[in-house]
N, C-alpha and C positions, 0 to 999 in steps of 0.2 A: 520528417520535420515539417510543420504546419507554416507557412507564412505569416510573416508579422503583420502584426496589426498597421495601419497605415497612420500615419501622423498628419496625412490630410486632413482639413474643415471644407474641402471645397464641397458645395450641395449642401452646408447644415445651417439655421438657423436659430442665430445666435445673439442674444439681446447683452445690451453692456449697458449701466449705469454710470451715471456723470462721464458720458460718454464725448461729452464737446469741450471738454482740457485736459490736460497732465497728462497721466497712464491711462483714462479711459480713453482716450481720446487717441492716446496711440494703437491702441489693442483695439479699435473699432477700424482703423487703418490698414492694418498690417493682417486680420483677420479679413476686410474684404479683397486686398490686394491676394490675398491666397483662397478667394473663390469662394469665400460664406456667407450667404446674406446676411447680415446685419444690423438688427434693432439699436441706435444709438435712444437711450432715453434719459433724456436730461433737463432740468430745468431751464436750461438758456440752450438755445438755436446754436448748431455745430455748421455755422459757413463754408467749415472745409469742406463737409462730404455732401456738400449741396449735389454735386452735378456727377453723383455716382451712382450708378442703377440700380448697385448693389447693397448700398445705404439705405435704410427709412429712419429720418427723425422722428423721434416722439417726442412735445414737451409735456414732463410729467415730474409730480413730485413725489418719492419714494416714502416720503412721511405723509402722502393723503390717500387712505387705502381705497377709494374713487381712483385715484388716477394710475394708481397700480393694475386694476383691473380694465382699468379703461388702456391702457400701454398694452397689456397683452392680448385685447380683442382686439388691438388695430392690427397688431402683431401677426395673430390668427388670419386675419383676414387675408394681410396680402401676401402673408408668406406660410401659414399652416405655423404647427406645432410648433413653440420652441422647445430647442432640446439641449441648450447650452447658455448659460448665464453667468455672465461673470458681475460679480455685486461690487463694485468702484466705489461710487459715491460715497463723498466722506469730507465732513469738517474735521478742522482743530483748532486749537485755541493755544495758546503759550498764556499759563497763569497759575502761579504760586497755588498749592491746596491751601493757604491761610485765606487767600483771597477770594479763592471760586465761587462762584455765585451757583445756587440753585438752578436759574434757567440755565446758565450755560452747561450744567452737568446736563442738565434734560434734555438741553438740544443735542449737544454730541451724543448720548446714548442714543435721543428719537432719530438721527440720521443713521450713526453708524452702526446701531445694534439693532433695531428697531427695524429699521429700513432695508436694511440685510438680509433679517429674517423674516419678513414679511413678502418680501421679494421672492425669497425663497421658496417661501412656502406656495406661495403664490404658481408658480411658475413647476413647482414637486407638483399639485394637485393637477395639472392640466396635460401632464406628464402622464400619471397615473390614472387620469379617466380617458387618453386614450390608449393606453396600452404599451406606450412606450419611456425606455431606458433616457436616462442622458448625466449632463455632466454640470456641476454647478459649484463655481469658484468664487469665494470670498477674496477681500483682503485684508489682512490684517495686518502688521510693522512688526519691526523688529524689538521697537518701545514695548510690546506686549510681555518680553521678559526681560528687556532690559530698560526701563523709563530713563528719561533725564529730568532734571531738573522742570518746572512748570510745563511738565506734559501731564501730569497726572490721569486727569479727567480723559484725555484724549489715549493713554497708553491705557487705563480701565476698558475703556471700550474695546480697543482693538484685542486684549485678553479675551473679552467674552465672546468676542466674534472669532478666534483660535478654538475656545471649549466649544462656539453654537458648531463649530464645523464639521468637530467629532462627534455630536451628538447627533445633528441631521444624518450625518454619515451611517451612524449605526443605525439609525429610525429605515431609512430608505433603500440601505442595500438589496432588501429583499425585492425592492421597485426597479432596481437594474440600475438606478440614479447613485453616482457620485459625487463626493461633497469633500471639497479640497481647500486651500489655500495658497494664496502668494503672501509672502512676507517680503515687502522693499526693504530696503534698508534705507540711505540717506539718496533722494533723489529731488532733485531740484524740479518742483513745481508751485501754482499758484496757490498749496496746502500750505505748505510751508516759504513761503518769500519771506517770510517777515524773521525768519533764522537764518536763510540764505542771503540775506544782504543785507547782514552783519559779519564780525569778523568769526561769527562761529562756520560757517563756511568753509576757511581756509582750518581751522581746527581740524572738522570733522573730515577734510579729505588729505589730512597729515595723520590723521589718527586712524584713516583706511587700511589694512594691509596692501592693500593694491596701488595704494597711494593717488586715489579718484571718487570722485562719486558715481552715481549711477547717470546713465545716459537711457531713455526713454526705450531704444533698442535693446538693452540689456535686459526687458522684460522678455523677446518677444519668443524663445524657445520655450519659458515655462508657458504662455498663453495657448501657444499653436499645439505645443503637446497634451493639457492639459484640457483643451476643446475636443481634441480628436481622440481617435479608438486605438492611440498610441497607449493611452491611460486606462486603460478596462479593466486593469486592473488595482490601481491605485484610488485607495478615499481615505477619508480620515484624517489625509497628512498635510501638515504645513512646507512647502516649501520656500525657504529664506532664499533673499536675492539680495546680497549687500557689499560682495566683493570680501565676505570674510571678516566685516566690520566686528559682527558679534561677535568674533572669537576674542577681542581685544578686552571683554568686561565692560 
């Protein structure tokens, strides 16, 4: 019998998007506290990880394809190759499809589909012109197959970034590169504050099976497994984090 693959990031170099709140912001944490250097790139300065060796901030925006390429040469420089990406960043909106306006479709696909894939793609080519394998994780919700109400526009996106995932996946395997997903479920962040503090809140964590919502930590085994050579052999696939919410319909 061979030894297992190790479920360590320590030594790898690993870039995270909207990486200064919510879940990116945790998964930039918890990834350098387990020894991986750390690309946080984000449009607003991350205070927290000021004073950690193992942190580089970038500020960059994921829809100005300059600042994409500009993020992974600073990347290069002080850390070599990335080989692990986890694509965070992401708006939403809460709004009626009678009422949705044009920009705001545009803007959530140019961040969240847009900005995804170009990240992506970004970060696969730089992979592939030096010869090396890695690992590259989207995120999508659980809105992707089940919407609620004035999510429309925002649960479109996250679909398409579910189908881009199996699509890169099949494009790159022959690059050694895999192409995954996390699906949250209901997790109280600055995405969502304006549903969290209302009473749909206490709804949604009655209407839990677990009878909770998600806690920031509750990500942090799919991140660490899905960064390391625990995964070498998993792509393609969505994995859902919701405590079981979507079994309820």
């Amino acid at each position: 019998m061979t030894d297992s693959p190790s479920i360590s990031v320590a030594g790898k170099n690993i870039a995270v998007t909207g990486g200064s709140s919510g879940l990116g912001l945790r998964m930039v944490q918890v990834l350098a506290a387990h020894g991986a250097n750390v690309v946080s790139i984000s449009r607003t300065p991350a205070p927290d990880n000021a004073h950690r060796s193992n942190i580089l901030n970038i500020i960059a925006d994921v829809t100005v394809a300059a600042d994409i390429g500009r993020a992974f040469d600073e990347a290069e420089q002080n850390l070599g190759t990335v080989t692990v990406v986890f694509n965070n960043a992401g708006v939403a909106t809460i709004e009626r499809a009678l009422t949705t306006t044009r920009e705001q479709l545009r803007h959530i696909f140019e961040v969240n589909v847009e900005g995804a894939f170009f990240i992506a793609q970004e970060a696969a080519k730089r992979m592939i012109a030096k010869g090396v394998g890695g690992s590259i994780i989207n995120l999508s919700s659980i809105l992707a197959d089940a919407p609620l109400k004035g999510s429309g526009a925002y649960a479109m996106s996250k679909a398409a970034v579910a189908q881009m995932t199996k699509s890169l996946a099949l494009e790159w395997a022959p690059h050694g590169i895999r192409v995954n997903a996390i699906a949250p479920g209901w997790f109280p962040t600055r995405l969502n504050e304006t549903i969290m503090d209302g009473p749909a809140k206490g709804f949604l964590k009655g209407k839990n099976p677990m009878r909770r919502l998600g806690e920031a930590e509750d990500i942090d085994g799919a991140v660490l497994m899905l960064a390391s050579d625990a995964s070498s052999y998993i792509t393609g696939t969505v994995i859902t984090i919701d405590g079981g919410h979507s079994l309820q319909g």
